[in-house]
BAVEXPA-413966 format. One record per atom (N, C-alpha, C, O, CB): atom name; x, y, z; residue in one letter. Coordinates in nm, 3 decimals. Each point is the difference from the previous one (the first is absolute). Glycine has a CB too. Layout:
<recs>
> atom  east  north  up  rest
> CA  X  Y  Z  a
...
</recs>
This chain:
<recs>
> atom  east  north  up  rest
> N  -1.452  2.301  -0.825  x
> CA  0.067  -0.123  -0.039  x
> C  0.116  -0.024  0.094  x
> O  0.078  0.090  0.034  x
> CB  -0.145  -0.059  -0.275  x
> N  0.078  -0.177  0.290  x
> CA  0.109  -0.020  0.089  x
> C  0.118  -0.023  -0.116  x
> O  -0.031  -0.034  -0.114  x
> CB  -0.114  -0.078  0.344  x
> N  0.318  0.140  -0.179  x
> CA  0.133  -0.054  -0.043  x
> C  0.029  -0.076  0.095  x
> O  -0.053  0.004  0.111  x
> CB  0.132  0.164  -0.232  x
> N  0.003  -0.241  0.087  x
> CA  0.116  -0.056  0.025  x
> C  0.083  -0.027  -0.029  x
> O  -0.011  -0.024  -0.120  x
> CB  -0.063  0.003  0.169  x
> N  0.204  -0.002  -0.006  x
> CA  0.134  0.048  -0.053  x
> C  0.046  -0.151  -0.005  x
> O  -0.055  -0.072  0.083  x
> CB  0.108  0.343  0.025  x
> N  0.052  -0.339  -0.201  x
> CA  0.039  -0.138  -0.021  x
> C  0.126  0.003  0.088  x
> O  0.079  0.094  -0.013  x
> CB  -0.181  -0.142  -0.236  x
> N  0.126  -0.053  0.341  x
> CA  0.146  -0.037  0.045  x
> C  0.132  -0.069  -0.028  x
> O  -0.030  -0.120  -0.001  x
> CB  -0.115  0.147  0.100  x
> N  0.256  -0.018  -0.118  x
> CA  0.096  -0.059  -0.076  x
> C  -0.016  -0.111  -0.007  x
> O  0.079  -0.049  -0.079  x
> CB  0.046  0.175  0.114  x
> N  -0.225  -0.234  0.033  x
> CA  -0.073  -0.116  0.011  x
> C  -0.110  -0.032  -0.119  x
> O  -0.024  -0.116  -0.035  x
> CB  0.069  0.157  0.284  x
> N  -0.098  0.054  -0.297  x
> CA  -0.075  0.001  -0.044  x
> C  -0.166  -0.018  0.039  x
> O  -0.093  -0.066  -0.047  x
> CB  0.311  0.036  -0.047  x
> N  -0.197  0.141  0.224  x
> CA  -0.126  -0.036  0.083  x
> C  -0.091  0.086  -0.009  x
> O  0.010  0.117  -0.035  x
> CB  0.098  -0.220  0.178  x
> N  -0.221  0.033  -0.102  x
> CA  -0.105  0.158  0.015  x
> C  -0.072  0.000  0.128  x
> O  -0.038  -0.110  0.040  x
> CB  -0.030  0.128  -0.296  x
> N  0.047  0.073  0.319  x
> CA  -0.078  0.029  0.122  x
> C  -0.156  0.038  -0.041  x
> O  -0.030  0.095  -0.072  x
> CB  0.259  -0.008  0.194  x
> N  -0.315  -0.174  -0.064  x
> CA  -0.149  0.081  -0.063  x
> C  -0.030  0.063  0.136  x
> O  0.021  -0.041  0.114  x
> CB  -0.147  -0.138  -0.319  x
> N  0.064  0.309  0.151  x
> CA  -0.042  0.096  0.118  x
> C  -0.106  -0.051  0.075  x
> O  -0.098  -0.054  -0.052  x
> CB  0.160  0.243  -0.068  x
> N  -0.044  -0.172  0.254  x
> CA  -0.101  -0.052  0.098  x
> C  -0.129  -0.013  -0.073  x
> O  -0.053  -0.109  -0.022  x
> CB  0.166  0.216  0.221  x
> N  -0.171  0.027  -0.243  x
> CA  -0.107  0.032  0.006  x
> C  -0.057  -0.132  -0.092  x
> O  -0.082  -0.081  0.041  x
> CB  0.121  0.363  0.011  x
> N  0.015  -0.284  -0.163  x
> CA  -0.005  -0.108  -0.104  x
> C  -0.035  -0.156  0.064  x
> O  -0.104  -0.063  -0.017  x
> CB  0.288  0.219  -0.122  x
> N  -0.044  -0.203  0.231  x
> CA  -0.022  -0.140  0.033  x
> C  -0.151  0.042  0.087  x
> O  -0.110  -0.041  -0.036  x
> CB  0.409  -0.086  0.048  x
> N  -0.282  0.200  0.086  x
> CA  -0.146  -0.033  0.077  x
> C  -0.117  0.024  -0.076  x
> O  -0.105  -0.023  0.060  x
> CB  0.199  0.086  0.145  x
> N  -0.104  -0.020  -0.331  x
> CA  -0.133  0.038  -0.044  x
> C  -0.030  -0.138  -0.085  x
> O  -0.114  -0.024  -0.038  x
> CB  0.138  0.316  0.031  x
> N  0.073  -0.369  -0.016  x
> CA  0.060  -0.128  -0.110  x
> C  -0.018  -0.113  0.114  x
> O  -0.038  -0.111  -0.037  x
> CB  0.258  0.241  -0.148  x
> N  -0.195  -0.108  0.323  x
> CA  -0.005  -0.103  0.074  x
> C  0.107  -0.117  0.047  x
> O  -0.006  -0.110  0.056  x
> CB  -0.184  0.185  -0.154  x
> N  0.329  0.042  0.024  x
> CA  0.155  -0.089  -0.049  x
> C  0.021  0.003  0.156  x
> O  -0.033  0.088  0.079  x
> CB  0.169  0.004  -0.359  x
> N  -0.073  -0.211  0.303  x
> CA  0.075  0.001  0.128  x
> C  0.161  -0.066  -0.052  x
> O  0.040  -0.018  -0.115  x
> CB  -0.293  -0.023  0.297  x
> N  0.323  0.015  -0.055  x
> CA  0.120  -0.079  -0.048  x
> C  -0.022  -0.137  -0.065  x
> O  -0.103  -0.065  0.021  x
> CB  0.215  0.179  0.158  x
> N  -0.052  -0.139  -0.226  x
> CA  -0.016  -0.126  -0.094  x
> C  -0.155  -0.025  -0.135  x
> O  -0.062  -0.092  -0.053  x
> CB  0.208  -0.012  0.318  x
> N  -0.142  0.251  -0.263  x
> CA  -0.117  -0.036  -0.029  x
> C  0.058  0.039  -0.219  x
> O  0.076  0.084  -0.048  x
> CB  -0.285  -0.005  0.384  x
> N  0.124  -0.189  -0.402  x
> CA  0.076  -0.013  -0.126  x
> C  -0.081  0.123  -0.137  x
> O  -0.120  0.011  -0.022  x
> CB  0.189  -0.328  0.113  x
> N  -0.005  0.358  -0.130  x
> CA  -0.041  0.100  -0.154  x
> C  0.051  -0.087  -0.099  x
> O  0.074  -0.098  0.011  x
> CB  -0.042  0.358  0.064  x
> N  -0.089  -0.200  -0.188  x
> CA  0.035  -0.025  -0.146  x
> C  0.036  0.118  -0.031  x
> O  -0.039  0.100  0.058  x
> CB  -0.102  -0.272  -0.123  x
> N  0.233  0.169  -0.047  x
> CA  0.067  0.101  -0.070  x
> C  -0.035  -0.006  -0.161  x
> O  0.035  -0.112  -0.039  x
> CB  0.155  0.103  0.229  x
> N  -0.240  0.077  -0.286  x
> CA  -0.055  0.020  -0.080  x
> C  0.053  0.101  -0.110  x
> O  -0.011  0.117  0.037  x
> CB  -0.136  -0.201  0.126  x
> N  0.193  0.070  -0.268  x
> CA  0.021  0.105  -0.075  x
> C  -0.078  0.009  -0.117  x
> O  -0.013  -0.090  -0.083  x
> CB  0.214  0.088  0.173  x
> N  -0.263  0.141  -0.094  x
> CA  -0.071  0.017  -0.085  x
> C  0.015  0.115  -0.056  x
> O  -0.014  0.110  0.052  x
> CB  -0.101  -0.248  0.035  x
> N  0.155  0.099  -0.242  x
> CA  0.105  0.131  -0.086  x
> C  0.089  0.070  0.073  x
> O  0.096  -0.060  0.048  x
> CB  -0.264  0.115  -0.183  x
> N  0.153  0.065  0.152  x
> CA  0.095  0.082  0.061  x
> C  -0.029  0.021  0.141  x
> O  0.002  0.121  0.022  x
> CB  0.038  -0.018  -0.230  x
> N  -0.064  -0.165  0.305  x
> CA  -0.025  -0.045  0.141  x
> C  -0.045  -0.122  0.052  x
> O  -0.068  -0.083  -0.060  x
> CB  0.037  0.275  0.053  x
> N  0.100  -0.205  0.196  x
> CA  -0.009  -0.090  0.031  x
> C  -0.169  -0.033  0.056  x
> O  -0.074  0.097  -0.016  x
> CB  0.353  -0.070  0.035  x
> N  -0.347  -0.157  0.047  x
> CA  -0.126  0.056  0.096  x
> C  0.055  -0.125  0.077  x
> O  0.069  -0.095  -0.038  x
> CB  -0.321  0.231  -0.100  x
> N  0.198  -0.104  0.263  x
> CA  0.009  -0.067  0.136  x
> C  -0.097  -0.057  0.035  x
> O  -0.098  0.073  0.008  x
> CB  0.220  0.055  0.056  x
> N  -0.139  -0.237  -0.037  x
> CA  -0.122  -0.050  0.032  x
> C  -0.032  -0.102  0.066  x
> O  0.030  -0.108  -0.049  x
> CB  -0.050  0.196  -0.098  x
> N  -0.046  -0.085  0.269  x
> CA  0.021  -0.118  0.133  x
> C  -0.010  -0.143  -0.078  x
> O  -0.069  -0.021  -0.099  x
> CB  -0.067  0.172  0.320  x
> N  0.202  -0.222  -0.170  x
> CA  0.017  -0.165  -0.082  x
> C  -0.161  -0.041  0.069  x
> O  -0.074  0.065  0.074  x
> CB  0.417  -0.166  -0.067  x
> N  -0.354  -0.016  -0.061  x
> CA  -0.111  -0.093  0.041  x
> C  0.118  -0.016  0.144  x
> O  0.115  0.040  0.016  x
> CB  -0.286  -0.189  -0.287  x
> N  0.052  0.053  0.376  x
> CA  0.068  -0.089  0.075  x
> C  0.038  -0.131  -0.043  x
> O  -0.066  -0.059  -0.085  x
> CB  -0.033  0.177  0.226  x
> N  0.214  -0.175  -0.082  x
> CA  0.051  -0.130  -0.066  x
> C  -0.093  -0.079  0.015  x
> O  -0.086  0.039  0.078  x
> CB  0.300  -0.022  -0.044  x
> N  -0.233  -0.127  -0.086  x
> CA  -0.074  -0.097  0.033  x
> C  0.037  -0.119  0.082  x
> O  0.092  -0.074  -0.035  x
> CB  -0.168  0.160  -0.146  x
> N  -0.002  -0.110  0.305  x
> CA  -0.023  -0.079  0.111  x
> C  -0.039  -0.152  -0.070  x
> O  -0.095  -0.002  -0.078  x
> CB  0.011  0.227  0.247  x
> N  0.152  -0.341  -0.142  x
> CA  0.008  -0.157  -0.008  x
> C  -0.165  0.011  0.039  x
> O  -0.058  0.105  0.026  x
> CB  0.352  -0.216  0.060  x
> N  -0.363  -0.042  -0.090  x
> CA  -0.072  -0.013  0.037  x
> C  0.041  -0.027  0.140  x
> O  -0.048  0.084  0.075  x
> CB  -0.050  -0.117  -0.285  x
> N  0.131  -0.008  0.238  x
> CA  0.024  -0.061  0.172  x
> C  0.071  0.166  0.110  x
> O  0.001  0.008  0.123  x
> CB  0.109  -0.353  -0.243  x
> N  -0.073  0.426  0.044  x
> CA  0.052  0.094  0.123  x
> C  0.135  -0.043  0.007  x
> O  0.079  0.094  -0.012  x
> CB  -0.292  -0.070  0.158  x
> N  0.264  -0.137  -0.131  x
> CA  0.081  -0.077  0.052  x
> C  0.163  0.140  -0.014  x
> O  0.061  0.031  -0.102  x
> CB  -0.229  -0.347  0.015  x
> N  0.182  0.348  0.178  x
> CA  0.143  0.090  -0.029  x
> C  -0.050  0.138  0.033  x
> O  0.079  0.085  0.042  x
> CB  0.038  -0.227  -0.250  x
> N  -0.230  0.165  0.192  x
> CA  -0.034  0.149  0.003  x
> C  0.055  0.088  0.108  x
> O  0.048  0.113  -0.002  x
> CB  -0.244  -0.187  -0.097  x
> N  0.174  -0.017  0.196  x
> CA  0.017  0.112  0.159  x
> C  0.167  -0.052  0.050  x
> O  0.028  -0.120  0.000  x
> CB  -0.356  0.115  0.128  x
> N  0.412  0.095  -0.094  x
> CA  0.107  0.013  0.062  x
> C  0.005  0.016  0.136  x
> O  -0.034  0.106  0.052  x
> CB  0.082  -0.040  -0.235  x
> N  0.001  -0.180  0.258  x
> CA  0.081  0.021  0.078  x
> C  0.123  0.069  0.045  x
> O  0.100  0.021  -0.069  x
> CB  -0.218  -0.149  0.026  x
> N  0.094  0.170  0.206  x
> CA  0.134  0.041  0.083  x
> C  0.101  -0.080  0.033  x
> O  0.123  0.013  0.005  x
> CB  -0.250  0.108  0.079  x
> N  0.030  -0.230  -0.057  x
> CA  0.054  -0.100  0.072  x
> C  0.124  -0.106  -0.059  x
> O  0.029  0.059  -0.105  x
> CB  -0.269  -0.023  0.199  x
> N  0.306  -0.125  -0.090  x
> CA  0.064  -0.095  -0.004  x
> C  -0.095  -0.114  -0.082  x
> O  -0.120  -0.021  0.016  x
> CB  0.259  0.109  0.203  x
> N  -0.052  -0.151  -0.307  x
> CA  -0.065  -0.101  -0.089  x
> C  -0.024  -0.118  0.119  x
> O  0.090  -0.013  0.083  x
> CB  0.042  0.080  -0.348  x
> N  -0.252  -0.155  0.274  x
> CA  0.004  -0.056  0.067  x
> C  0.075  -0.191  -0.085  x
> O  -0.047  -0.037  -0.107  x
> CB  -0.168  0.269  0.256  x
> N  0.333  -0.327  -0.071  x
> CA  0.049  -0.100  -0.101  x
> C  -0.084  -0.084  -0.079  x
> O  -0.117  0.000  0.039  x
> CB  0.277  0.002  0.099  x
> N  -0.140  -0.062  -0.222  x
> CA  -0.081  -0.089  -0.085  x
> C  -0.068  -0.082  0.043  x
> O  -0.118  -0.024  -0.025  x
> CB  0.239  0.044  -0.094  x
> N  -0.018  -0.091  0.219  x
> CA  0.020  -0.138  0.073  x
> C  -0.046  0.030  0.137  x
> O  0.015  -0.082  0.091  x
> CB  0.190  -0.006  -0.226  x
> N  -0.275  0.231  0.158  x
> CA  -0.066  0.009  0.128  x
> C  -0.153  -0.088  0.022  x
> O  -0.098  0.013  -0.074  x
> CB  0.230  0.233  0.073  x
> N  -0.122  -0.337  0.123  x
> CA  -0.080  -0.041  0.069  x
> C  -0.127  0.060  0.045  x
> O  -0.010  -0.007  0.123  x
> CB  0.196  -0.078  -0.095  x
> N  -0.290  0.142  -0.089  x
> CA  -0.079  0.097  0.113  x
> C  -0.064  -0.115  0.084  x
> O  -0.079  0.069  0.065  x
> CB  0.009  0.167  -0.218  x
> N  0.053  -0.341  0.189  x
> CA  -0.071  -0.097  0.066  x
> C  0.113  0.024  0.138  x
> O  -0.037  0.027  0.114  x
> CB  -0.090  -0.218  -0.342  x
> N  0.251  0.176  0.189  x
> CA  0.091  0.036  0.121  x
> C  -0.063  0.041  0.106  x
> O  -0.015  -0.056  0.109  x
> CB  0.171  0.113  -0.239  x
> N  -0.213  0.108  0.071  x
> CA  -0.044  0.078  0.134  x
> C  -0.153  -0.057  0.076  x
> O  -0.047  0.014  0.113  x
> CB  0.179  0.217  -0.238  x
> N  -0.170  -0.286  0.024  x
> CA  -0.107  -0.058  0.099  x
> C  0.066  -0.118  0.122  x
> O  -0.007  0.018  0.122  x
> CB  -0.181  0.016  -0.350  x
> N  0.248  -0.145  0.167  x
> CA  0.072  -0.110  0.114  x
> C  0.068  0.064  0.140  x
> O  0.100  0.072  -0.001  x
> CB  -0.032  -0.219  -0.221  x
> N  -0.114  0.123  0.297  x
> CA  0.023  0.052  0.141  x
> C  0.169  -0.112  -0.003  x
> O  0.009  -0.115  -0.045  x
> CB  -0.348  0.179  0.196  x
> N  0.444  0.016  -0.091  x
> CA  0.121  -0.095  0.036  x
> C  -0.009  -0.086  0.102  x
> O  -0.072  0.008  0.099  x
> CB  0.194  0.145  -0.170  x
> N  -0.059  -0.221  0.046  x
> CA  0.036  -0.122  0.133  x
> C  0.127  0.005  0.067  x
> O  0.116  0.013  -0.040  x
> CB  -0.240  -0.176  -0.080  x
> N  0.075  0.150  0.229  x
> CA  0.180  -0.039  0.081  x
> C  -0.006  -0.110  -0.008  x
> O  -0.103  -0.065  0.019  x
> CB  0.162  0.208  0.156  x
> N  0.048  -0.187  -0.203  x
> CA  0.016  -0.147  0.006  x
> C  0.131  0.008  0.127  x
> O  0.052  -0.103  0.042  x
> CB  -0.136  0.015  -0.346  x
</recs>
């Protein structure tokens, strides 16, 4: 049986062996469960995805403005 010890946080560390056999990575979400005289741990569902995706994937980059033009880059400039 694995321990773990609680932090003045009230944290818990799950032992490697556990997340990789569980498939836990960072961010990755549990449920907490009490049942009578103990807790159980148990990987959450995944959240649920919009129909459209719309938000899903993160950018590095810079927001591009509201009021941006993309036709801009097509129009070749003029000297006038």
């Amino acid at each position: 049986m694995n321990a773990a010890m609680i932090t003045s946080k009230g944290q818990v560390t799950i032992p490697q062996e556990i997340r990789q056999r569980l498939g836990l990575r960072v961010g990755s979400r549990v449920e907490l469960l009490v049942v009578e005289d103990h807790v159980e741990i148990r990987v959450a569902p995944p959240a649920e995805v919009s129909g459209t995706g719309f938000g899903l994937l993160k950018s590095r980059r810079a927001a591009v403005p509201a009021d941006f033009d993309v036709a801009s880059l097509l129009r070749p400039e003029r000297e006038e």
